[in-house]
VOGU-3710 file (C-alpha; in Angstrom, 3 decimals, decimal comma):
1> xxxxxxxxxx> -24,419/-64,635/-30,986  -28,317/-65,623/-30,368  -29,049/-62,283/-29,871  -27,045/-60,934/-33,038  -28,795/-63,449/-35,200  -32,062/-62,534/-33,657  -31,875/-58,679/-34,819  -30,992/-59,470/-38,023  -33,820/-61,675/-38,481  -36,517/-58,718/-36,867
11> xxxxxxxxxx> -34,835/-56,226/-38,780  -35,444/-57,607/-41,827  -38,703/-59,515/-41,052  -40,476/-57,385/-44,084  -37,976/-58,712/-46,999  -39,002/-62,575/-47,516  -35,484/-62,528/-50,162  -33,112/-61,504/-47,669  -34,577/-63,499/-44,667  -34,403/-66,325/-46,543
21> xxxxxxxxxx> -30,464/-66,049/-47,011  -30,420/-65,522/-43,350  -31,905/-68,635/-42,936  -29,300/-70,055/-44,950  -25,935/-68,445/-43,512  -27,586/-69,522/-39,956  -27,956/-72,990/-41,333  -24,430/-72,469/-42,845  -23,243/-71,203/-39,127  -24,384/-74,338/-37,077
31> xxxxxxxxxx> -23,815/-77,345/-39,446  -20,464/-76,613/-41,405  -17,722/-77,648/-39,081  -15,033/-79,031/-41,395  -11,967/-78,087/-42,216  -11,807/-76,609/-45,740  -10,023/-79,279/-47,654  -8,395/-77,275/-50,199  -6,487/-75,625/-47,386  -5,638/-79,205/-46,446
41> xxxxxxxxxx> -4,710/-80,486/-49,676  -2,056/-77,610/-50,094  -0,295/-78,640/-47,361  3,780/-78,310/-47,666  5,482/-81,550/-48,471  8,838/-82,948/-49,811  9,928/-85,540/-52,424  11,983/-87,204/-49,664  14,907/-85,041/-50,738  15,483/-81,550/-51,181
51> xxxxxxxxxx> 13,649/-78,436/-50,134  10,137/-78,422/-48,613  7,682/-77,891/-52,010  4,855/-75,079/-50,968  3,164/-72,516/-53,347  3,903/-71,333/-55,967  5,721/-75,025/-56,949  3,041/-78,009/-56,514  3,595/-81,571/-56,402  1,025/-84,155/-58,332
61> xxxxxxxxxx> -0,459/-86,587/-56,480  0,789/-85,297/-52,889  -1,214/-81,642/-53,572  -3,692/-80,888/-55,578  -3,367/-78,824/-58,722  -4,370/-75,301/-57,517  -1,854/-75,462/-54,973  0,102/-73,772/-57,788  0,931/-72,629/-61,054  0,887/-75,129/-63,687
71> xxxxxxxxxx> 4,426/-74,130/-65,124  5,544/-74,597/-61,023  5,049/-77,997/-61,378  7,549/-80,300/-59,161  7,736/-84,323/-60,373  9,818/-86,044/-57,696  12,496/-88,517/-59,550  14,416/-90,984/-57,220  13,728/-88,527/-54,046  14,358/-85,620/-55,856
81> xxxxxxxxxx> 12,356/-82,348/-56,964  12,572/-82,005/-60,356  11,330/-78,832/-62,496  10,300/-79,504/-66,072  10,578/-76,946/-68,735  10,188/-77,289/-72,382  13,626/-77,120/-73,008  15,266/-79,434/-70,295  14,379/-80,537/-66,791  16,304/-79,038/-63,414
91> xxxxxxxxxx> 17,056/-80,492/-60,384  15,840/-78,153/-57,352  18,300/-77,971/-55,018  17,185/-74,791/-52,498  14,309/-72,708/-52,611  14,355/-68,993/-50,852  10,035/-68,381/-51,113  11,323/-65,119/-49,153  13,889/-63,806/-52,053  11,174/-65,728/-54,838
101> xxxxxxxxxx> 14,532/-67,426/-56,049  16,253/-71,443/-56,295  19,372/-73,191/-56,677  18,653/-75,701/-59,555  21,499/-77,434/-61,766  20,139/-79,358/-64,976  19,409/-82,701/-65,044  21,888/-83,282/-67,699  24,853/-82,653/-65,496  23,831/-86,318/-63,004
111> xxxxxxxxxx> 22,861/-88,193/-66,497  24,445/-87,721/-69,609  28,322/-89,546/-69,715  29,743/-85,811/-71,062  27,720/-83,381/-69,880  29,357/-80,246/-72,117  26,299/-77,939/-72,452  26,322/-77,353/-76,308  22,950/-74,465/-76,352  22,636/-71,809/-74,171
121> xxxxxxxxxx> 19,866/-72,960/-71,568  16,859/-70,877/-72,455  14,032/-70,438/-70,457  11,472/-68,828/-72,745  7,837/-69,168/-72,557  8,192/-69,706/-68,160  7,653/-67,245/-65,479  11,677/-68,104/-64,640  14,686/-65,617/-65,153  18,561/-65,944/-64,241
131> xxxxxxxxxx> 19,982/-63,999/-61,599  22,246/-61,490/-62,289  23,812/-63,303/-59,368  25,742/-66,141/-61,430  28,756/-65,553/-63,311  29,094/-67,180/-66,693  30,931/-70,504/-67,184  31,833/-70,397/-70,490  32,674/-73,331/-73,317  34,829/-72,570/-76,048
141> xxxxxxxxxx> 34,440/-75,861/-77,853  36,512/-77,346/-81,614  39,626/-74,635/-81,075  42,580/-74,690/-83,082  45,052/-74,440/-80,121  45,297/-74,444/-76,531  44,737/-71,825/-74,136  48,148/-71,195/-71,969  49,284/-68,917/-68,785  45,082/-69,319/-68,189
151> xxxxxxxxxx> 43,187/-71,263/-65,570  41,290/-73,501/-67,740  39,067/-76,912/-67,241  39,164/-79,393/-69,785  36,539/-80,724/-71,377  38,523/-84,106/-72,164  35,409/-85,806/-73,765  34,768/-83,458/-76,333  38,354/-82,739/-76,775  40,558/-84,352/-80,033
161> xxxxxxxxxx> 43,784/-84,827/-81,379  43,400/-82,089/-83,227  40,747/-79,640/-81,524  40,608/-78,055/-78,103  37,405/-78,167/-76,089  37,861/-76,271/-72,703  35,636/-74,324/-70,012  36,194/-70,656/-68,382  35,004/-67,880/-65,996  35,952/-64,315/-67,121
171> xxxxxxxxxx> 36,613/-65,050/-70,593  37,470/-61,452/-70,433  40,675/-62,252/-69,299  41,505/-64,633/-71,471  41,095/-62,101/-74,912  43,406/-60,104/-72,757  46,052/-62,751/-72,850  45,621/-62,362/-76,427  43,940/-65,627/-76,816  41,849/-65,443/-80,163
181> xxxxxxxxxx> 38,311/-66,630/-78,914  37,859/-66,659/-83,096  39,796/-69,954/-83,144  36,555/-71,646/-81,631  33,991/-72,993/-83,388  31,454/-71,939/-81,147  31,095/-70,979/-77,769  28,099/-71,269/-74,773  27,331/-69,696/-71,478  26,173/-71,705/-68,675
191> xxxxxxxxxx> 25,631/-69,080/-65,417  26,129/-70,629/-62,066  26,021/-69,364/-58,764  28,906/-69,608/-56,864  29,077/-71,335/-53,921  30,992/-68,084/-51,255  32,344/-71,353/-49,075  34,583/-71,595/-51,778  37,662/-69,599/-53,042  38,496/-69,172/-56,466
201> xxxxxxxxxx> 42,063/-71,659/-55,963  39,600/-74,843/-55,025  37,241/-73,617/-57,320  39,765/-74,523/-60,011  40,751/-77,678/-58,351  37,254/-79,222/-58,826  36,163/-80,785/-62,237  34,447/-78,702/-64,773  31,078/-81,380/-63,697  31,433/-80,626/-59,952
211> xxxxxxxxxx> 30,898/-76,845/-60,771  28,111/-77,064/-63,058  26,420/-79,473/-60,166  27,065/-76,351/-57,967  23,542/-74,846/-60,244  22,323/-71,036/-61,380  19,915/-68,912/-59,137  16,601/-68,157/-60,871  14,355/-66,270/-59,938  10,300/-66,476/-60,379
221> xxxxxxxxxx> 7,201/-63,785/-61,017  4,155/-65,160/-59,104  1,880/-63,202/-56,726  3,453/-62,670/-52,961  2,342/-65,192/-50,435  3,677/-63,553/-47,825  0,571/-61,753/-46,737  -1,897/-65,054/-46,218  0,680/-66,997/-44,711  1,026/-64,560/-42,108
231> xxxxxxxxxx> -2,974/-64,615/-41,862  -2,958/-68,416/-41,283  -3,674/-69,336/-44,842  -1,892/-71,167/-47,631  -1,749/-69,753/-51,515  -2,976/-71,264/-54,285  -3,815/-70,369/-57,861  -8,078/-71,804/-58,293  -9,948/-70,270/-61,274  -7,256/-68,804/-62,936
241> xxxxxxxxxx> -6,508/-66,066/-60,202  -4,696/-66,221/-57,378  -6,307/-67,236/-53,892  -5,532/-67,323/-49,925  -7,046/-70,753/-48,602  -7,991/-70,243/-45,197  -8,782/-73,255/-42,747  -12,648/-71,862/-42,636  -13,226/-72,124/-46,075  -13,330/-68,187/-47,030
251> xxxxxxxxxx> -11,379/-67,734/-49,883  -10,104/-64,186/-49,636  -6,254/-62,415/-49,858  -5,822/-62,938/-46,315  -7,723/-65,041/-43,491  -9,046/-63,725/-40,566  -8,415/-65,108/-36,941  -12,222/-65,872/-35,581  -12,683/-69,214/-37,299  -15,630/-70,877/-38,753
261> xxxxxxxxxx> -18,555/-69,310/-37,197  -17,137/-65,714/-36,438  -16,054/-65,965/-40,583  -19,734/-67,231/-41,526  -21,315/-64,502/-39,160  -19,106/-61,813/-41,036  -20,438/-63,190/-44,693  -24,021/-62,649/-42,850  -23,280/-59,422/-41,753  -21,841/-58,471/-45,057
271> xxxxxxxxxx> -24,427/-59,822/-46,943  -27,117/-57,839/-45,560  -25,220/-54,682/-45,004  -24,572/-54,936/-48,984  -28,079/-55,392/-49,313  -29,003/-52,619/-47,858  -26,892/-50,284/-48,906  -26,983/-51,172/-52,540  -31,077/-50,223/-52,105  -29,927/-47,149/-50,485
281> xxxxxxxxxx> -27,943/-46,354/-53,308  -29,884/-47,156/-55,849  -32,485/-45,167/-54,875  -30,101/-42,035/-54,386  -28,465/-42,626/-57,703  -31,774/-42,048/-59,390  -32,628/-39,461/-57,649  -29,552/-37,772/-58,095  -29,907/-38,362/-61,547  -33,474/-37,060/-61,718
291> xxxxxxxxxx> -32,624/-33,763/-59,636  -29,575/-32,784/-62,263  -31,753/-33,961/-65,259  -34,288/-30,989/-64,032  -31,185/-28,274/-62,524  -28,491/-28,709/-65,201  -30,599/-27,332/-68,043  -31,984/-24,364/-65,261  -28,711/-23,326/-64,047  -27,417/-19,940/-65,801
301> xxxxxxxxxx> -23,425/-20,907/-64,711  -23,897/-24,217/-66,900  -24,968/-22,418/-70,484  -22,536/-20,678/-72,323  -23,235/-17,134/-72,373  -20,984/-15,098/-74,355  -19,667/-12,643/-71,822  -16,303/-14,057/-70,030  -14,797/-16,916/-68,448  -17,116/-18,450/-65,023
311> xxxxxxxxxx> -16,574/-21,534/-63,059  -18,647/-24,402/-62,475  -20,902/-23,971/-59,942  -24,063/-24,940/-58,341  -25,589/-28,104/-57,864  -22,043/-29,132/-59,977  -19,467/-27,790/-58,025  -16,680/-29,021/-60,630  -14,543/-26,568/-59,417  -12,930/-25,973/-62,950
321> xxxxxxxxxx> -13,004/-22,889/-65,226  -15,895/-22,498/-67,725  -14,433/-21,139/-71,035  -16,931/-19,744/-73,745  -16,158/-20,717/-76,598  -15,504/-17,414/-78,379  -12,856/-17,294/-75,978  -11,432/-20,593/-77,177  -12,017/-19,842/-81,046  -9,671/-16,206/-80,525
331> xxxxxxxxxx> -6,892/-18,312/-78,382  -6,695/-20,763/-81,319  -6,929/-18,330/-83,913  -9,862/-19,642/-84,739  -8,651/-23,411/-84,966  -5,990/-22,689/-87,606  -4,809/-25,459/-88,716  -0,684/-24,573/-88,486  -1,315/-24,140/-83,831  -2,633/-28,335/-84,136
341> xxxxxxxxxx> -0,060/-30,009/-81,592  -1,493/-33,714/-82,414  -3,953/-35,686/-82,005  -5,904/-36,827/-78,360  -7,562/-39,560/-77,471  -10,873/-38,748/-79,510  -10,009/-35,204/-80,372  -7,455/-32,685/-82,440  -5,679/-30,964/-79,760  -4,645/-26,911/-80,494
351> xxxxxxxxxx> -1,613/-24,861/-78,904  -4,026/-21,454/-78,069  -3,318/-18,188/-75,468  -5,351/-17,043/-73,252  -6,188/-13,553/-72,688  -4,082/-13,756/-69,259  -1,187/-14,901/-70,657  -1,529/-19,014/-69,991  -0,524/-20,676/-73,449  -2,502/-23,757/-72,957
361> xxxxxxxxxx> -3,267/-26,582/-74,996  -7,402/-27,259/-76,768  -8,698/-30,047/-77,671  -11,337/-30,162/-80,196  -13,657/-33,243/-79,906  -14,948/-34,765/-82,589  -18,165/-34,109/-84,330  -19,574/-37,334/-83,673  -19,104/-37,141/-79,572  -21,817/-34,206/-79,805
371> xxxxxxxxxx> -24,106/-36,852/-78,532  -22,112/-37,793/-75,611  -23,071/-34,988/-73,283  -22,770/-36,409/-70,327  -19,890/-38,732/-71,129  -18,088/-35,351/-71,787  -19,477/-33,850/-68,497  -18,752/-37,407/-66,499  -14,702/-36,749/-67,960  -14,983/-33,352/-66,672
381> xxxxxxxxxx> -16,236/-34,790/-63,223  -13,208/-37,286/-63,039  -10,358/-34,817/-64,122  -11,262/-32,037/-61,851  -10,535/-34,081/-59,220  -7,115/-35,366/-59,922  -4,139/-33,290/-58,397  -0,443/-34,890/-59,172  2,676/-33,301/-60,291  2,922/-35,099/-62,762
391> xxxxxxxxxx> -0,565/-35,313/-64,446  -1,403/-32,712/-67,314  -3,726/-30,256/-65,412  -7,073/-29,692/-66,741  -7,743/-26,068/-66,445  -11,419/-26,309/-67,643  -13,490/-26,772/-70,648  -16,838/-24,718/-72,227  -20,198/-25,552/-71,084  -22,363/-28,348/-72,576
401> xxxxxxxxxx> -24,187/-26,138/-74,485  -21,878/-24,688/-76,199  -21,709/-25,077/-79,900  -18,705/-27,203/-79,574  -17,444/-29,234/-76,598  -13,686/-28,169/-75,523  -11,484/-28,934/-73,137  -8,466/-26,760/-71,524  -5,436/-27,909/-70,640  -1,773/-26,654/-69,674
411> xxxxxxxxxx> 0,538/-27,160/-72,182  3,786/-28,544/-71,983  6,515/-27,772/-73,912  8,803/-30,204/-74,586  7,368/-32,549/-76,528  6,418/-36,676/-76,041  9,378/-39,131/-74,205  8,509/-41,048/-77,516  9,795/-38,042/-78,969  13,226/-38,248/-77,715
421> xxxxxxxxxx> 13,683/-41,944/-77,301  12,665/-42,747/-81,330  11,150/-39,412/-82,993  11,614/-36,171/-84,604  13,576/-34,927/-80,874  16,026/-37,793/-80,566  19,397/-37,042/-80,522  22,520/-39,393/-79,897  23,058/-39,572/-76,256  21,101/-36,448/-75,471
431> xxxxxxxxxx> 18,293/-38,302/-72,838  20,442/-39,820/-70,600  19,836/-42,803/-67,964  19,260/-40,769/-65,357  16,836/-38,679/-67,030  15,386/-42,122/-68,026  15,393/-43,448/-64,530  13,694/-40,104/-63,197  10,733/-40,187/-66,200  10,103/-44,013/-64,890
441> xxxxxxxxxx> 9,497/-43,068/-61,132  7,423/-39,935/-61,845  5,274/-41,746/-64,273  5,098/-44,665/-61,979  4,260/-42,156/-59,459  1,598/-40,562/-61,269  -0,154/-44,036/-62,268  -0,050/-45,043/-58,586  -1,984/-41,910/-57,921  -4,631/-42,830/-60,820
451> xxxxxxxxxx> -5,098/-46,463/-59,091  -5,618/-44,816/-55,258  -8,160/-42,569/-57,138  -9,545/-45,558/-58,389  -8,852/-44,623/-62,287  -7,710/-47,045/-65,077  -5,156/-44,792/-67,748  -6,192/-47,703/-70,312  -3,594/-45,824/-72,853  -0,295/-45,771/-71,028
461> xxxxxxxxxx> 2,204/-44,935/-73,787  5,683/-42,885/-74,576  3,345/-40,516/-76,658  1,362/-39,975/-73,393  4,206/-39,197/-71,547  4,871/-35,502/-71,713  7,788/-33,848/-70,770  8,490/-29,898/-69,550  11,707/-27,826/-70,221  13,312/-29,275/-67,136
471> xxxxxxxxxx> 12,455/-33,435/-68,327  9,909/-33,633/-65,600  6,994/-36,006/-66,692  2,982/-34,916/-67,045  1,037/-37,735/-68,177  -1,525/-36,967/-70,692  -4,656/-38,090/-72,894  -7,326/-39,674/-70,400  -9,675/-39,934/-73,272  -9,623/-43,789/-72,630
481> xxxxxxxxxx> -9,677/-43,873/-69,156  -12,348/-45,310/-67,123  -13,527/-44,916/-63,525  -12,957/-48,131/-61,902  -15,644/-49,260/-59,649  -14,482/-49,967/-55,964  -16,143/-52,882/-54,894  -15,312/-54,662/-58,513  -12,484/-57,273/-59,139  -12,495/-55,583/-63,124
491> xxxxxxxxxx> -14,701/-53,693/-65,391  -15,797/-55,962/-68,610  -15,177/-53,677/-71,466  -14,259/-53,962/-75,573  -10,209/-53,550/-75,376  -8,955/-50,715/-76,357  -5,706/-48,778/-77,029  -2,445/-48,966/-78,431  -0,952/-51,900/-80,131  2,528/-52,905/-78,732
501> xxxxxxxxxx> 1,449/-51,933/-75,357  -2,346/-53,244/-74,671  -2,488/-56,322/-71,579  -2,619/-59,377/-73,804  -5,094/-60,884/-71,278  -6,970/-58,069/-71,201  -7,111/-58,330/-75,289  -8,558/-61,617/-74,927  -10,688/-61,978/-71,681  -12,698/-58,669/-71,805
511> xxxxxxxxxx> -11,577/-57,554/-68,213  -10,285/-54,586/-67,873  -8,290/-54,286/-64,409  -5,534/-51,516/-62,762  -3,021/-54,678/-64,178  -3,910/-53,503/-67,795  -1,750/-50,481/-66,991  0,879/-52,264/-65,187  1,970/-54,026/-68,227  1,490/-51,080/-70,959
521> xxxxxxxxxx> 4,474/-49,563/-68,039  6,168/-52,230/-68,711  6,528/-51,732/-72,071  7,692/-48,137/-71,237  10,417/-49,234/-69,275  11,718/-51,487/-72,096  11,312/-48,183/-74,351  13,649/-46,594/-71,921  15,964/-49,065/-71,434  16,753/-49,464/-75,417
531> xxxxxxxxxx> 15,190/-46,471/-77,252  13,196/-48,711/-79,579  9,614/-48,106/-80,346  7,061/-50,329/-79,138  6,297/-52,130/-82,232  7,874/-51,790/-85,511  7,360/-53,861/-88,448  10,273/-54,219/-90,055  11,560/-56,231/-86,989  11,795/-60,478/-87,337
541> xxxxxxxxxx> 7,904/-61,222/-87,088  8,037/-62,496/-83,564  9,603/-59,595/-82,144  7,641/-57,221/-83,742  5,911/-56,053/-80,643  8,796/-54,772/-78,492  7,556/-57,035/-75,162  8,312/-59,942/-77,030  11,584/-58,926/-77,953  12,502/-57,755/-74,037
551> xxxxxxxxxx> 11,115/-61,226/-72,475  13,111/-63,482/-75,073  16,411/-61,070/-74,644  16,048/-61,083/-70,690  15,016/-65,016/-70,530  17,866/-66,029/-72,597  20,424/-63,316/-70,085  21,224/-61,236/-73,821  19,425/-57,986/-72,357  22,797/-55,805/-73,859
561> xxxxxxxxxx> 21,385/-56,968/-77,312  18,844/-54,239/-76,941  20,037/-51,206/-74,519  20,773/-48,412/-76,110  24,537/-48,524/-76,730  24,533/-44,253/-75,535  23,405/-45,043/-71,898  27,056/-46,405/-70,253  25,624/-49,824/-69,974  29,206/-51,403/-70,663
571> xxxxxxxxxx> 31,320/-48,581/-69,324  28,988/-47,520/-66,363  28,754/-50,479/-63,511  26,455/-48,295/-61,534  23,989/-47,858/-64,785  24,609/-51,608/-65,571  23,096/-52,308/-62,480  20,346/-49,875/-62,696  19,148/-51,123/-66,191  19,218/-54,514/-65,141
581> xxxxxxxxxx> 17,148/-53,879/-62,323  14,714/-52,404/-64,604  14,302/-54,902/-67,041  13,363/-57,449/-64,203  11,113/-55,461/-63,304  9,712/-54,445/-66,672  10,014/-58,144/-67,095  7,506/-58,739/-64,249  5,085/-56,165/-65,724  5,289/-58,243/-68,927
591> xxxxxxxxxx> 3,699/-61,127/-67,557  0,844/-62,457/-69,821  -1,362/-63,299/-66,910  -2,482/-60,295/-64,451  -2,213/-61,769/-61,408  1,597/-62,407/-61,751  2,024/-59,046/-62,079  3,097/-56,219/-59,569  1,006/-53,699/-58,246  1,852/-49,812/-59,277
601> xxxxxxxxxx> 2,581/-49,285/-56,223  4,754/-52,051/-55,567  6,552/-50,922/-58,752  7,121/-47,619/-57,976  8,423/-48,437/-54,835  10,929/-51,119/-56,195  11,950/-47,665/-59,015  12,776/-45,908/-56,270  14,854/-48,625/-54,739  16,675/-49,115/-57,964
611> xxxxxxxxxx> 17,256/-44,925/-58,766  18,660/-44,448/-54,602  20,912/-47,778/-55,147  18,706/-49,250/-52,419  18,760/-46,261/-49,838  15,672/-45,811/-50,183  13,098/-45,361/-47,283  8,995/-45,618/-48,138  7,551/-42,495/-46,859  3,237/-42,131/-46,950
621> xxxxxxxxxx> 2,492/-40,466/-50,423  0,093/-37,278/-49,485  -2,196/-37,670/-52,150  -5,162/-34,989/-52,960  -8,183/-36,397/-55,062  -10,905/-33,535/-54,098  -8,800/-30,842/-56,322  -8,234/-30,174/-60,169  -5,703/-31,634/-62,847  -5,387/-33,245/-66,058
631> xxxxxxxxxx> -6,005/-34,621/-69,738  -4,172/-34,495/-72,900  -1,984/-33,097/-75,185  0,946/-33,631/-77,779  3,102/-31,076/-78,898  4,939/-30,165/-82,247  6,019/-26,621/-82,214  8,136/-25,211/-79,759  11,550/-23,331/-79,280  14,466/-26,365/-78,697
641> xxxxxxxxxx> 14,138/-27,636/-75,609  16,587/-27,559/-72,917  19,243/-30,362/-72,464  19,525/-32,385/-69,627  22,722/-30,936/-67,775  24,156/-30,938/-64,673  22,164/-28,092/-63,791  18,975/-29,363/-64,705  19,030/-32,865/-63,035  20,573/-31,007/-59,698
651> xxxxxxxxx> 16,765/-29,956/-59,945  15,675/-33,863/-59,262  14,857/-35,139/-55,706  16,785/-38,352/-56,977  18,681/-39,754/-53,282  21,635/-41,062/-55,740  22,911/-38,851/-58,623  25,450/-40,459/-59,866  23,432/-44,134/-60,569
//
């Protein structure tokens, strides 16, 4: 290690800056020696009884605060872990960190003398959800008459000489015994898990209190642990994002095995190889920037001569077709106004066709992006190298000299999913759930590939979301979308986008990160689970924005509320499943802080789980950034689009047809 630290301090003997922060790592390197305390103060511990309490649940005065999340907060009561919510506190009785699920029961059930649950537990405004797990105890409470030929439990202490109070699973079965439930005055569902030592006969034998003591399964949306534990380190949540403490104080995602010194020497080392670099590429940014400053304007395949199509060439090397725009102006018909298809993300897009048959789709930027040459040229850079299946292709554009800036792209013919969920293509029934299922994995798919190219959408949306004759997805308009630097947590920018479906953290902290897109999916998903649009007006005032609705609806276990009565969610148990599955994981996306969302790949890989009914294997995605594809388009006019049959969805690579 002497002789390491003695290169470094020769190599760099000329830069006083940088060997004075090798002074200080070296300093760092042979006095620190203790352990980092925040990786001791997040130790595991217990309230006596109960589970052992680790991230993401903390427990005051044992571990610090940043051990956790601040709605994961455990108070021990008489030995026992207690959860707090606004509504009502639960007793924790088991904790799976490996299924991010418990076993709690409320507090009600040990302390009140009749403990009849008289409001549906809520758990709005917490990162918590119910399993789909627990069946429903329900209480039929003030009834006219008694229940009979049913297995019932009495609820004697709410019960008079006149009304009937009483308590049942599968209140199904009871309607069927032609029990009017109408004769109630009002009725609440408590879910519980049941406990599979116990058959349904001793289940009945027990007291209505024993089984609600026996607790509900919910289940939690934090960031996995899984990875730093296996690195040695212990999670925690420290300046609002979540953190690996590792016992050598480097607080990364995972810790490394070397210790102290070996984890100081790497900081060094990365330091100065940052340093250096960063001058390195400094200087070669600016003079790349001065060579194409001088070549751009001096190479003939960049002006826009008015004698055929050419590619990009030269010092660019785009690799995508140069259109003139003459060319452009006869394909459009010269921009008449009755071939616009919609509007892009800053410009009026145009159905034209080409002299070689393509129809393809133009957009027109506006007159006041004129000035932004090289923002145009920089979007031209960043499309021609995205390849997906499902992106819009971007076939090419005219020169920067042109009189007008244009951009090519294929055209798709079957309109937006918005479109057919809510719009002018929506017909009852007609976009079925596994059509629905299919659009969420290939859009998922394609947004993975944006994120691996390092590339921020910024306007995920069901207009966006473009669909062929066969219901296969092309994701459009990248007129928002930023590059996202690689060696950069986020990219501070003004928000921007589409109300109803724009990262509410993002909206107020600046930060633009791949997360922002995570959650605009989510509100997809919720599109395609109930065919409503994203934000509508009319709606009560806080459910307005269609997340809102979706988080309250799956929180409080009414998620049938809101799917779309066409898709088979009552008749289908297959589809029942699926769409559940989906709106936990939509509800996931939803999540108002970033870092307690999923990844996109970690979504599209739980899609895929949920479409092959868990048969699904992960295979390496082959993905292609060095070629062509994509921007945007809408479209309007168009023969009627193909249904999807049988046929058509024997097309899909789906593992599990039938749900």
């Amino acid at each position: 290690m002497k002789h390491q630290m003695r290169f470094l301090q020769v190599s760099f003997h000329n830069n006083k800056h940088q060997l004075n922060i090798i002074t200080i790592i070296l300093f760092l390197v042979t006095t620190v020696q203790s352990i980092n305390p925040k990786f001791e103060a997040c130790t595991p511990q217990t309230c006596g009884k109960g589970p052992s309490i680790k991230y993401p649940f903390w427990i005051p005065f044992q571990q610090d605060s940043f051990c956790g999340y601040p709605q994961f907060e455990i108070t021990c009561m008489n030995n026992n872990p207690i959860l707090k919510t606004s509504n009502y506190d639960l007793l924790v009785k088991n904790i799976s960190y490996s299924n991010s699920s418990f076993i709690a029961s409320n507090l009600d059930v040990y302390e009140e003398n009749c403990p009849a649950p008289m409001y549906n537990y809520s758990l709005d405004q917490t990162p918590f959800t119910y399993s789909f797990e627990n069946s429903n105890l329900s209480f039929f409470y003030n009834c006219t008459t008694e229940p009979i030929d049913y297995p019932t439990y009495e609820i004697e202490c709410a019960t008079n000489a006149t009304h009937y109070s009483f308590a049942v699973f599968h209140k199904e079965a009871l309607e069927h015994k032609n029990y009017s439930l109408n004769e109630c005055q009002f009725m609440v569902n408590a879910p519980l898990v049941l406990n599979t030592n116990v058959n349904f006969t001793s289940l009945l034998k027990m007291n209505y209190i024993d089984v609600l003591k026996m607790g509900s399964v919910l289940n939690w949306t934090a960031p996995d642990c899984q990875h730093c534990e296996k690195s040695g380190g212990r999670c925690g949540f420290d300046n609002y994002k979540f953190i690996c403490f590792c016992k050598d104080k480097s607080y990364q995602k995972v810790c490394g095995d070397d210790g102290l010194a070996s984890g100081v020497l790497g900081a060094a080392l990365a330091v100065i190889t940052g340093l250096y670099f960063y001058k390195r590429r400094k200087n070669a940014s600016y003079a790349k920037s001065y060579v194409q400053s001088h070549s751009f304007s001096s190479d003939p395949s960049s002006r826009d001569i008015e004698r055929g199509s050419q590619h990009f060439g030269g010092s660019q090397n785009f690799g995508v077709q140069a259109f003139t725009y003459s060319e452009l102006q006869e394909a459009t018909n010269n921009f008449d106004p009755s071939k616009e298809l919609g509007e892009g993300g800053f410009g009026t897009v145009y159905f034209g066709k080409l002299h070689d048959g393509r129809s393809v789709a133009v957009k027109r930027l506006y007159e006041n992006n004129y000035r932004r040459v090289e923002q145009f040229m920089n979007e031209v850079r960043i499309l021609a190298r995205l390849v997906h299946p499902n992106l819009v292709s971007l076939y090419g554009c005219t020169s920067r000299h042109s009189r007008e800036l244009l951009l090519v792209y294929e055209y798709v013919s079957n309109g937006t999913v918005a479109d057919h969920l809510h719009g002018k293509k929506a017909k009852h029934g007609k976009l079925s759930w596994h059509v629905r299922m299919n659009i969420a994995v290939e859009t998922a798919s394609a947004l993975k590939y944006l994120h691996v190219s390092d590339i921020i959408h910024r306007d995920i949306k069901t207009n966006n979301i473009l669909l062929d004759a066969h219901f296969r997805v092309k994701v459009a308009d990248f007129g928002l979308s930023r590059l996202f630097p690689n060696d950069q947590t986020h990219v501070s920018t003004a928000p921007q986008g589409t109300p109803g479906y724009v990262d509410p953290e993002y909206h107020e902290c600046y930060q633009l990160t791949d997360r922002s897109d995570v959650y605009s999916f989510g509100v997809v998903m919720i599109e395609l689970i109930s065919s409503l649009p994203a934000v509508d007006i009319t709606r009560h005032r806080h459910e307005i924005n269609l997340s809102n609705m979706a988080i309250n609806r799956i929180q409080n276990r009414t998620l049938h509320e809101i799917v779309d009565p066409t898709l088979g969610f009552e008749s289908d148990p297959k589809v029942k499943k699926m769409i559940h599955a989906m709106a936990e994981l939509a509800f996931q996306c939803l999540q108002s802080s970033k870092d307690m969302r999923p990844s996109m790949d970690e979504v599209l890989e739980t899609l895929k789980d949920i479409q092959s009914d868990g048969k699904h294997k992960s295979q390496p995605e082959v993905i292609d950034i060095s070629k062509s594809a994509d921007e945007a388009v809408l479209l309007n006019h168009d023969p009627p689009p193909l249904s999807p049959d049988s046929n058509i969805l024997s097309n899909y690579t789906t593992p599990n047809a039938s749900g």
